[in-house]
C-alpha positions in Angstrom: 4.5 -33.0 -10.1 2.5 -30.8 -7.6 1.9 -27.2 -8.5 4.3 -24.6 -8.2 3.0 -22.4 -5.2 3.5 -20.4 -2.8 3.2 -22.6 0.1 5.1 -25.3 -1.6 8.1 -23.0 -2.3 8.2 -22.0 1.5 8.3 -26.2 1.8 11.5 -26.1 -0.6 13.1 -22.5 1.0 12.8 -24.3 4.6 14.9 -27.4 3.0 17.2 -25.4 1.4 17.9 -22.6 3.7 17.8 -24.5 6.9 18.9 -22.7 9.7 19.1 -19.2 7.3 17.4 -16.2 9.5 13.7 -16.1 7.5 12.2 -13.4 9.7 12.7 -11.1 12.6 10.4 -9.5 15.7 11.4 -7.1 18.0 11.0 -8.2 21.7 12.4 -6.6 24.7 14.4 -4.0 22.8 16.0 -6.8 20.3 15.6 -8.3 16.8 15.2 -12.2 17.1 15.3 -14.2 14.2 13.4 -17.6 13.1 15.1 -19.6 10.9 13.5 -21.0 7.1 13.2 -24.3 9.2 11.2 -22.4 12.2 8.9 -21.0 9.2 8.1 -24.0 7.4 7.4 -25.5 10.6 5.2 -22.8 12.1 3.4 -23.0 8.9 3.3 -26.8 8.8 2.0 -26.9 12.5 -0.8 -24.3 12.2 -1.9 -25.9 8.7 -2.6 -29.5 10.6 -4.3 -27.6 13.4 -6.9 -25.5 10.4 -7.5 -29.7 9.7 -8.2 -30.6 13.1 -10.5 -27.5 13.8 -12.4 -29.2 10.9 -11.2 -27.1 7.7 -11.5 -28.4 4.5 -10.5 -27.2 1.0 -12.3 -24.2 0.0 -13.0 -23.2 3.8 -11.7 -19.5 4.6 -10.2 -18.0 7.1 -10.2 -14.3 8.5 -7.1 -12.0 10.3 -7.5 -9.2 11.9 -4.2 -7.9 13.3 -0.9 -5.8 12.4 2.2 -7.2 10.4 3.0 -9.8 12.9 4.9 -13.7 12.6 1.4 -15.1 13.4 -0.6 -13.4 10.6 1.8 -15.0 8.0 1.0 -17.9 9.2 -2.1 -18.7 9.4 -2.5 -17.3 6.0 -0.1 -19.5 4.6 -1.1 -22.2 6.3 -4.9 -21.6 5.1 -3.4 -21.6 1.6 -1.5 -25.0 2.2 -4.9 -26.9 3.3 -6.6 -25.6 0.0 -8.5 -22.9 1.4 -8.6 -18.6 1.8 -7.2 -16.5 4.2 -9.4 -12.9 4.0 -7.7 -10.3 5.7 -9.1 -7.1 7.4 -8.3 -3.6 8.3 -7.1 -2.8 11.4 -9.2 0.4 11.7 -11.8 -1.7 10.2 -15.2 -0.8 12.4 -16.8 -3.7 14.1 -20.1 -3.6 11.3 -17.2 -3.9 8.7 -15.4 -6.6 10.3 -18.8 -8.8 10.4 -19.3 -8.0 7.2 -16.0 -9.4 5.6 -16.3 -12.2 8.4 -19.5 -12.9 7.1 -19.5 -12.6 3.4 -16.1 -14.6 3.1 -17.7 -17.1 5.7 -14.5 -17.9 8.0 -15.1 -20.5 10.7 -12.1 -19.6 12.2 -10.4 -15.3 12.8 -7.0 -14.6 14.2 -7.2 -11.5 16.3 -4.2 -9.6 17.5 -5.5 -7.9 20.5 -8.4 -7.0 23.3 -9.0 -4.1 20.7 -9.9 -6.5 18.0 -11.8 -9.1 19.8 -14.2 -6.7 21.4 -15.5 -5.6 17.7 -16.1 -9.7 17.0 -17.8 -9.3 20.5 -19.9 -6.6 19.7 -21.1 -8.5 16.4 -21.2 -12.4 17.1 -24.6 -12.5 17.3 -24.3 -11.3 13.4 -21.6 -14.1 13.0 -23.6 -17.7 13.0 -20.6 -19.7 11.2 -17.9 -18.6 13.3 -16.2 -21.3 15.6 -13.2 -20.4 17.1 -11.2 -17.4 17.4 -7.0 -17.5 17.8 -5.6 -14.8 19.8 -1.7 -13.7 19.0 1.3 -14.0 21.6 1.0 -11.5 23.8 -2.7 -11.0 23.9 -4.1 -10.9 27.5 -6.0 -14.3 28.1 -9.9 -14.0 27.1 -12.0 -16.2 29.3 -15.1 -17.3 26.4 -15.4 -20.9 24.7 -14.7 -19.3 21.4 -11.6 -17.8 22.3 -7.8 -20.0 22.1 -4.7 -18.8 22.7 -2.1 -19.5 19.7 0.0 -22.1 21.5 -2.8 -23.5 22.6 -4.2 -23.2 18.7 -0.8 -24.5 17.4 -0.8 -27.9 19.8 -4.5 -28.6 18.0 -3.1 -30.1 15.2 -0.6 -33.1 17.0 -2.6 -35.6 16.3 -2.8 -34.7 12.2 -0.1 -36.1 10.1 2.4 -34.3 8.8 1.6 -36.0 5.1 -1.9 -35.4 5.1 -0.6 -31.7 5.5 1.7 -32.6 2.2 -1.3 -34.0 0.8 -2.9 -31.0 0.9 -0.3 -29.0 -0.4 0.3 -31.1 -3.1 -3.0 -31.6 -4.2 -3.3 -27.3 -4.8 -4.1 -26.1 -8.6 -3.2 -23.6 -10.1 -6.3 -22.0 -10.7 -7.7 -22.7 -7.0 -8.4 -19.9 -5.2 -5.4 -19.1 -3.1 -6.4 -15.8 -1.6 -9.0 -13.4 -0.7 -8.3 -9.4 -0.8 -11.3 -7.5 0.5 -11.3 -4.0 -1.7 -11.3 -1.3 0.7 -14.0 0.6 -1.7 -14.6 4.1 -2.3 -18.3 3.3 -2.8 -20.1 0.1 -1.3 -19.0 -2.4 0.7 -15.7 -3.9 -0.1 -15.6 -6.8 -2.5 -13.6 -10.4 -2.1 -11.0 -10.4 -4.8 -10.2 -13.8 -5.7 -6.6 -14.5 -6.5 -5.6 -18.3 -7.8 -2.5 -19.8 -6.8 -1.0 -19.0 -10.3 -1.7 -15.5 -10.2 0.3 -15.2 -6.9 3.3 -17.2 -7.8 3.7 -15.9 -11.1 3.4 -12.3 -10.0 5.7 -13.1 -7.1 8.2 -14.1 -10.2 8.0 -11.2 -12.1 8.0 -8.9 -9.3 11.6 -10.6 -8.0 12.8 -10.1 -11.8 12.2 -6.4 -12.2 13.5 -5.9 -8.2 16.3 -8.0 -8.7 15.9 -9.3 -5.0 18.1 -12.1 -3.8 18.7 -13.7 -0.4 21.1 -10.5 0.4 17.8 -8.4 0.2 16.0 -7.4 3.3 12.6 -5.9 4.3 10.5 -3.9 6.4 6.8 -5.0 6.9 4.6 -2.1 8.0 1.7 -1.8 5.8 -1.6 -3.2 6.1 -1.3 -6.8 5.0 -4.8 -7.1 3.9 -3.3 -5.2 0.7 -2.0 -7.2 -1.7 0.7 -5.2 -2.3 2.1 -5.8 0.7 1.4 -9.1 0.6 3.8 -9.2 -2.5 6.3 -7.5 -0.9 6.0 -8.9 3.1 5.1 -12.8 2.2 5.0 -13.9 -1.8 8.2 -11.9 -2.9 10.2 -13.0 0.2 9.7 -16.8 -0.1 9.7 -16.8 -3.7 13.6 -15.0 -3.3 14.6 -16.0 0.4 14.8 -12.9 1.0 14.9 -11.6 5.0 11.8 -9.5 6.6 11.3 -7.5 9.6 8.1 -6.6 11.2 8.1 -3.0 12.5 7.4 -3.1 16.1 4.0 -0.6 14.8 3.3 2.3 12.6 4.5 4.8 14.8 8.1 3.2 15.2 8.5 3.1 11.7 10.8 5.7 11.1 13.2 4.0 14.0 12.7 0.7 12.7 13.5 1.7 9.7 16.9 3.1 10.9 17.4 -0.1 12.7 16.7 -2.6 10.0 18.0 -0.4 7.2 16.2 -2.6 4.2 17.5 -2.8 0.7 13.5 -3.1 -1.0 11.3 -0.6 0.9 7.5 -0.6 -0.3 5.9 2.4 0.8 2.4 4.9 -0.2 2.8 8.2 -1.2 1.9 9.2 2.1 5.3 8.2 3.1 7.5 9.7 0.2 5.1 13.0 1.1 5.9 13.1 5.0 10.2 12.0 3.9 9.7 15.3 1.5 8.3 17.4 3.7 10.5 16.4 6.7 13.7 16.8 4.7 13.0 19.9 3.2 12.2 21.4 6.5 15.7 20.9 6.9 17.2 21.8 4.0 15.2 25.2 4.4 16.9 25.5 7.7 20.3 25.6 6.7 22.5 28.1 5.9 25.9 29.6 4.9 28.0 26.9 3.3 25.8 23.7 4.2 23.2 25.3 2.7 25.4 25.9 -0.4 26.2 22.4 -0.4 23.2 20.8 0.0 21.8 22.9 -3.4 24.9 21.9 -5.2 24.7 18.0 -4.1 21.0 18.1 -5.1 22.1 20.0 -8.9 24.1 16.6 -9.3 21.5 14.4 -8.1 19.2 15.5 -10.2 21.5 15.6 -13.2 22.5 11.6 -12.4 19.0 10.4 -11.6 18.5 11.2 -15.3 21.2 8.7 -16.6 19.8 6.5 -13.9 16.5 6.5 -14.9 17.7 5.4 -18.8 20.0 2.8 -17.2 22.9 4.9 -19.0 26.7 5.2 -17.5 27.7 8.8 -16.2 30.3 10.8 -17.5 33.4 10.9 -16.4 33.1 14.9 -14.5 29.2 13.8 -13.8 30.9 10.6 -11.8 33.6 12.3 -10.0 30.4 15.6 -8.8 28.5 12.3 -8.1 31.3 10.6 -5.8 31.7 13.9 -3.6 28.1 14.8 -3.1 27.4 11.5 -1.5 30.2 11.5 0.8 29.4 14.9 1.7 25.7 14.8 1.4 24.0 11.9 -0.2 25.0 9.3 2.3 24.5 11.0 5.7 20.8 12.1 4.9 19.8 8.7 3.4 21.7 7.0 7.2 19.6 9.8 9.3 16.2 8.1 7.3 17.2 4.9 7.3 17.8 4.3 3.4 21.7 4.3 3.1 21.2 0.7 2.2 18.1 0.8 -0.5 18.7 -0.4 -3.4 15.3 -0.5 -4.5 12.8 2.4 -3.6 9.0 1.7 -4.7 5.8 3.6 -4.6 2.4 2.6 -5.1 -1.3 1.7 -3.5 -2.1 5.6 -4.7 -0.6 8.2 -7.2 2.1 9.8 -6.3 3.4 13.5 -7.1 5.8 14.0 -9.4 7.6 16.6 -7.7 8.0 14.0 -5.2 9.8 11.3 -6.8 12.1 14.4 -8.6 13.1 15.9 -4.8 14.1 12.4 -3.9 16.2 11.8 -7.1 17.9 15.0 -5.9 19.0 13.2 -3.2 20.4 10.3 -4.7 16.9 8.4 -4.3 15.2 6.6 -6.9 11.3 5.9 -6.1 10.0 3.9 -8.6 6.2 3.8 -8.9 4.0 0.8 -9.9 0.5 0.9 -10.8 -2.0 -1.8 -10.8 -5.1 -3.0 -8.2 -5.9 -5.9 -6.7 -7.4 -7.5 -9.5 -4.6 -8.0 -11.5 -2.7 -9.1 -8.1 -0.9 -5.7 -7.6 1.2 -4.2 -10.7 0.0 -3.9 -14.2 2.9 -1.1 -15.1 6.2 -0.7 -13.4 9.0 1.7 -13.6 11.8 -0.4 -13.5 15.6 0.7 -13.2 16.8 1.8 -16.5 13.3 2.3 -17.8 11.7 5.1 -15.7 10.1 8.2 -16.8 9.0 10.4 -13.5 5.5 11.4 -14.0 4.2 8.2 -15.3 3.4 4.4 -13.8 6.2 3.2 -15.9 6.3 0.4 -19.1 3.4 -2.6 -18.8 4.4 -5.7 -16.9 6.5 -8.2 -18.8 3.8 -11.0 -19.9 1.2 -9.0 -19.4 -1.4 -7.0 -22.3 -2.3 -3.8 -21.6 -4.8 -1.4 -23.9 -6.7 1.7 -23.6 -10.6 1.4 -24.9 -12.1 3.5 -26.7 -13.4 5.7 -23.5 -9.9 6.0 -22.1 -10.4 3.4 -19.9 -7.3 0.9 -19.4 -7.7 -2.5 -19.6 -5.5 -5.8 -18.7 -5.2 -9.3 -19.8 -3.0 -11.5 -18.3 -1.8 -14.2 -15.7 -1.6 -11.5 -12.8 -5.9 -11.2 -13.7 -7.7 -12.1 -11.2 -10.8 -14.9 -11.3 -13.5 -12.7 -10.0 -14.9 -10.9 -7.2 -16.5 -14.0 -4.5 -20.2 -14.8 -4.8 -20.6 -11.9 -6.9 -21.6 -13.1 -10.4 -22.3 -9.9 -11.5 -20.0 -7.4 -10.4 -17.6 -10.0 -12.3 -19.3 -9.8 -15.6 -18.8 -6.2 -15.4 -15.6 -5.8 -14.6 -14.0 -8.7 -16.2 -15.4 -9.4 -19.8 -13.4 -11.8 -22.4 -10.4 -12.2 -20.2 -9.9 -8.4 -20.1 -9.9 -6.6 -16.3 -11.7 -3.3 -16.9 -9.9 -1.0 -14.6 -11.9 1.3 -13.7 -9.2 4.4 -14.6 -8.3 6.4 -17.2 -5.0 6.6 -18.8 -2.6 7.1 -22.0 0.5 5.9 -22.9 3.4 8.1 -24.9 5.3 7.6 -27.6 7.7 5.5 -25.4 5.2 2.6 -23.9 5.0 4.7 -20.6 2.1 4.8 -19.1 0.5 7.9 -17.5 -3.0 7.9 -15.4 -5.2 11.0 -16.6 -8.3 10.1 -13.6 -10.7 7.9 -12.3 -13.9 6.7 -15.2 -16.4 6.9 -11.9 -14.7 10.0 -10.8 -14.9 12.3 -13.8 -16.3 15.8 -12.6 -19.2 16.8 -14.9 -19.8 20.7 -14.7 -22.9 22.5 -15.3 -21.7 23.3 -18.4 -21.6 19.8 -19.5 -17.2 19.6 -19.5 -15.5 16.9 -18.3 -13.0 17.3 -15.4 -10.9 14.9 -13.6 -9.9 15.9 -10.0 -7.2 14.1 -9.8 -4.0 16.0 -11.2 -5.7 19.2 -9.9 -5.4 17.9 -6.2 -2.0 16.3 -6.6 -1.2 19.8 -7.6 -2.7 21.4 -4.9 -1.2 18.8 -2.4 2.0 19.5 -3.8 2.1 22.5 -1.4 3.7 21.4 2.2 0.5 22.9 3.8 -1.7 20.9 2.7 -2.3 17.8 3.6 -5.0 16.3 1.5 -7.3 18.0 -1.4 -10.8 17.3 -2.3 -12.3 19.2 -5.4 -16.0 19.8 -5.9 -17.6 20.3 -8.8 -20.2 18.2 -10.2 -23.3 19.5 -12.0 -21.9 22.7 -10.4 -21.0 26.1 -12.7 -17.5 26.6 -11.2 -14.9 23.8 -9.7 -14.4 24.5 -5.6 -12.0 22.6 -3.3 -12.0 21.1 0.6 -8.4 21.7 1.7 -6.8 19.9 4.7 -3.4 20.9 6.4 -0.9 18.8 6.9 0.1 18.9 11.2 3.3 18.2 11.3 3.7 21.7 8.9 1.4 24.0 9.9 2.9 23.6 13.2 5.4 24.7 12.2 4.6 27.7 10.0 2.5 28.8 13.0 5.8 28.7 15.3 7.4 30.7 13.0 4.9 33.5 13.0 3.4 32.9 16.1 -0.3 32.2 15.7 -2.5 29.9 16.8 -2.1 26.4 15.4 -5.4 25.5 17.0 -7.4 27.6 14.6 -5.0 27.5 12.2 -7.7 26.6 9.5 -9.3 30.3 10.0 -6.5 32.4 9.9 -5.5 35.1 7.1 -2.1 34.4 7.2 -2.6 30.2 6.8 -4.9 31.0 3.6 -3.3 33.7 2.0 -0.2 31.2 2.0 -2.7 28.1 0.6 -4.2 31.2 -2.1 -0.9 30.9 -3.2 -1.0 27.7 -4.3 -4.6 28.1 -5.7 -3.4 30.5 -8.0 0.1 28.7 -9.4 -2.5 25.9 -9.7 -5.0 27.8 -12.1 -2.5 29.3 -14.0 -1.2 25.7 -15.2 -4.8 24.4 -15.9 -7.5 25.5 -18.6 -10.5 28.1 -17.4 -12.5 25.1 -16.5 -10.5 23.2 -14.4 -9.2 25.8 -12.2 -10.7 26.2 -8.5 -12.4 29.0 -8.1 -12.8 29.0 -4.4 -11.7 27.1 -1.2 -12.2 25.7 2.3 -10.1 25.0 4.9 -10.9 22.2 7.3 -10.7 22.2 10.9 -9.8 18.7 11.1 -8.4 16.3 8.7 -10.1 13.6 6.6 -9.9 10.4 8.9 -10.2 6.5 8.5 -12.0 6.5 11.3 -15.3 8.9 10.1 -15.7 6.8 7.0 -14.1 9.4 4.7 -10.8 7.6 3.5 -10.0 4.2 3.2 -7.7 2.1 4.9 -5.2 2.4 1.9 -6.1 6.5 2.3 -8.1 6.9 -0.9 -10.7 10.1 -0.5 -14.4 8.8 -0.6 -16.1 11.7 -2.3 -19.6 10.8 -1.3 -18.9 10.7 2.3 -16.9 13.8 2.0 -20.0 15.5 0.4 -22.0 14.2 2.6 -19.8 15.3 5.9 -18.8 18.7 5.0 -22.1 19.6 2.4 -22.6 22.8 4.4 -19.1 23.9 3.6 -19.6 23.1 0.2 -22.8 24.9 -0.6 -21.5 27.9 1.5 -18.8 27.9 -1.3 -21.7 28.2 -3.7 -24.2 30.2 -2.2 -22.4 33.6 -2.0 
């Protein structure tokens, strides 16, 4: 019996589903749909060409391109043959696309666009074992020998027979490496997770069990599919279920897309939830008279049934009938004008998320539920699944899956999500993964209930001059709880007081700066714009103890940016980089 995979259950969806639509691309102002049978085939096709260009099992493969039909794939079809796909960042710079390139060793990249290929250009001096490069549909023709376009790349593999393709599939262990998920660091360059083929399918399995995802399910694929969360949720899940996907046509027509394809699962980051918060409640704030009067009274119920939701507990009886009316009247309007009137099944994660958040969606008849995990442990180690969610935390630990908290604080995992180490690094694996047990890096507690709640980062623990112990993180999801700011950065290490980098969020400060006329442009100096973030300083510190409270502030001119090194492509803040960017700021906080 040949293992059960990935690749192999697309083989058995494709026989089973036939003619079923599998997945859909916008072109020309219309969805178009490719059948099961179209994707097995695709994948079958592009997996014999891998073996004609010479790949063998354990060869890798790179992509460098957004959530299109040809980046699923070639990663599946570099799984099939026995080998890695390695995927990379879109905003990746050209030094850290050679690097991944590089360190994974991939004979053979799949670029998207002229944007992509001219940072391979720039660096394929640096690149001595790459061969050929694929180019997506619709990329403009590049005249260079290592350059092939992908029909071009797809009629490579004719001569190949379709059974030594089988042969390869079959032949796949369980513990082979499947998969290769660079880390987009906060410190260092990023490391190759290595994920086995077991990890992926089991996770895959567990992750359609707490969804509940059948064929009927569809989904919109948007984020960066170098993360293997979206992996899960754009390729693993959907074969593993048969469930449909959509690929938005890019980032910026998400929010239309999403109104289009109106999925049941939608995967975001908190980034998302944050910017659907903000939006709506710019609204709501709008209103008046009897909408207005509505709209609080629909949200009182909401609230008041996410609570039996969240317990997986029938409402009663007067609760049901309040419930029925406020989403004809409310509920169901504002979740069409976003695009959720059909989710069933809401999820955050990548990133914490505010608690305030998820509550101001539950007001509005939307569940979020969060997962935590990392790419070690293939995505989710805790998940707040329906009937047992508890706002505030990252939910119960995974069915089939250990979880403890060492002595430090530190959480720890053990189980078949875990991943087999980080490539060609012997030693960053012995320090992370010791006796079968992922050392996650953060900090966390669970209550009297099994839920689990993150209390910080072990690397990222602020230690003051006076020798106390802080972790930044609650104290800038509090401060980013305000719709001004946009992102929070607090300072405080080997310093006597705790001081914070504030960012404001554009879309808001626009328009708080219509409203009372000043100039948006410098927004970040006015009285006005930091009296209102003052305000927020100070309902922060009265919530924390003397020590963790912010004593003083700046405002940015600019936001923190992917592009100047300071966050990463998931958005996480790298403090050293911040420090290092804005240090003036900083010690002008300190100096006075």
């Amino acid at each position: 019996m040949p293992t059960d995979t990935i690749p192999l259950r697309l083989i058995e969806q494709a026989k089973k589903r036939g003619d079923a639509p599998a997945l859909y691309e916008k072109k020309g102002g219309l969805w178009h749909a490719f059948s099961w049978h179209e994707y097995g085939d695709l994948v079958r096709r592009a997996s014999k060409s891998l073996i004609a260009l010479g790949c063998e099992p354990g060869s890798t493969v790179s992509i460098l391109g957004f959530n299109r039909l040809e980046w699923l794939i070639l990663d599946l079809a570099c799984m099939s043959i026995g080998g890695a796909p390695a995927g990379i960042y879109t905003t990746c710079s050209p030094s850290e696309v050679r690097y991944i390139i590089h360190h994974a060793g991939a004979p053979v990249v799949l670029i998207e666009n002229l944007e992509q290929w001219k940072k391979l250009d720039k660096e394929r001096a640096n690149l001595p074992l790459l061969r050929h490069v694929v180019t997506m549909r619709g990329c403009p023709r590049i005249d260079d020998p290592l350059v092939m376009p992908w029909d071009e790349f797809l009629a490579k593999g004719a001569a190949v027979a379709d059974q030594t393709y089988l042969d390869r599939v079959h032949a796949l262990e369980p513990d082979g490496l499947a998969t290769l998920i660079y880390t987009s660091g906060t410190t260092g360059p990023p490391k190759g997770v290595m994920l086995s083929h077991r990890n992926l399918a089991w996770t895959a399995d567990i992750a359609i069990t707490i969804t509940g995802s059948t064929s009927d399910d569809c989904m919109l694929s948007y984020l960066p599919l170098s993360h293997i969360a979206e992996q899960m949720f754009s390729i693993h899940g959907p074969i593993t279920a048969g469930m449909k996907l959509y690929f938005a046509e890019s980032i910026e027509k998400v929010p239309e897309n999403l109104k289009e394809v109106r999925p049941t699962v939608l995967f975001a980051v908190p980034r998302i939830w944050e910017k659907f918060h903000a939006g709506i409640s710019s609204k709501l704030a709008d209103a008046t008279g009897a909408k207005a009067r509505i709209a609080r009274w629909a949200q009182s119920i909401g609230t008041a049934v996410s609570a039996y939701k969240a317990r997986g507990k029938a409402l009663p009886f007067a609760l049901g009938v309040q419930y029925k009316l406020a989403d004809r009247l409310v509920f169901t309007k504002l979740k069409t004008a976003i695009g959720l009137d059909r989710a069933r099944m809401c999820v955050s994660g990548a990133a914490p998320v505010a608690k305030e958040v998820l509550e101001f969606m539950a007001s509005l008849d939307v569940m979020v539920h969060e997962v935590y995990g990392q790419s070690e442990d293939t995505g989710p180690t805790t998940f707040n699944r329906p009937g047992q969610l508890k706002f505030g935390s990252v939910g119960p630990t995974l069915p089939g899956v250990e979880v403890k908290i060492a002595a430090d604080g530190e959480i720890v995992v053990r189980g078949p999500n875990v991943f087999l180490g980080y490539y060609k690094e012997p030693e960053a694996t012995a320090e992370t993964l010791i006796d079968g047990w992922l050392h996650s890096g953060d900090l966390g507690a669970f209550d009297s209930e099994g839920f689990l709640s993150i209390t910080g980062r072990k690397k990222e623990i602020l230690i003051t001059a006076g020798g106390k112990n802080v972790a930044p993180k609650n104290i800038e999801a509090a401060l980013k709880n305000h719709s001004l700011v946009n992102e929070a950065v607090v300072i405080g290490d080997r310093r006597k007081y705790l001081t914070a980098l504030v960012t404001l969020d554009p879309d808001a400060i626009a328009k708080f700066c219509a409203e009372r006329k000043l100039d948006v442009a410098s927004a970040h100096q006015d009285a006005t714009v930091r009296a209102e973030v003052q305000k927020a300083v100070d309902q922060l510190n009265q919530e924390f103890a003397r020590v963790e409270q912010v004593k003083k502030f700046t405002i940015l001119p600019r936001n923190l940016s992917v592009q100047d090194g300071e966050l990463t492509p998931t958005l996480k803040v790298k403090r050293k980089v911040v420090n290092e960017h804005f240090a003036s700021d900083i010690e002008a906080m300190y100096s006075e």
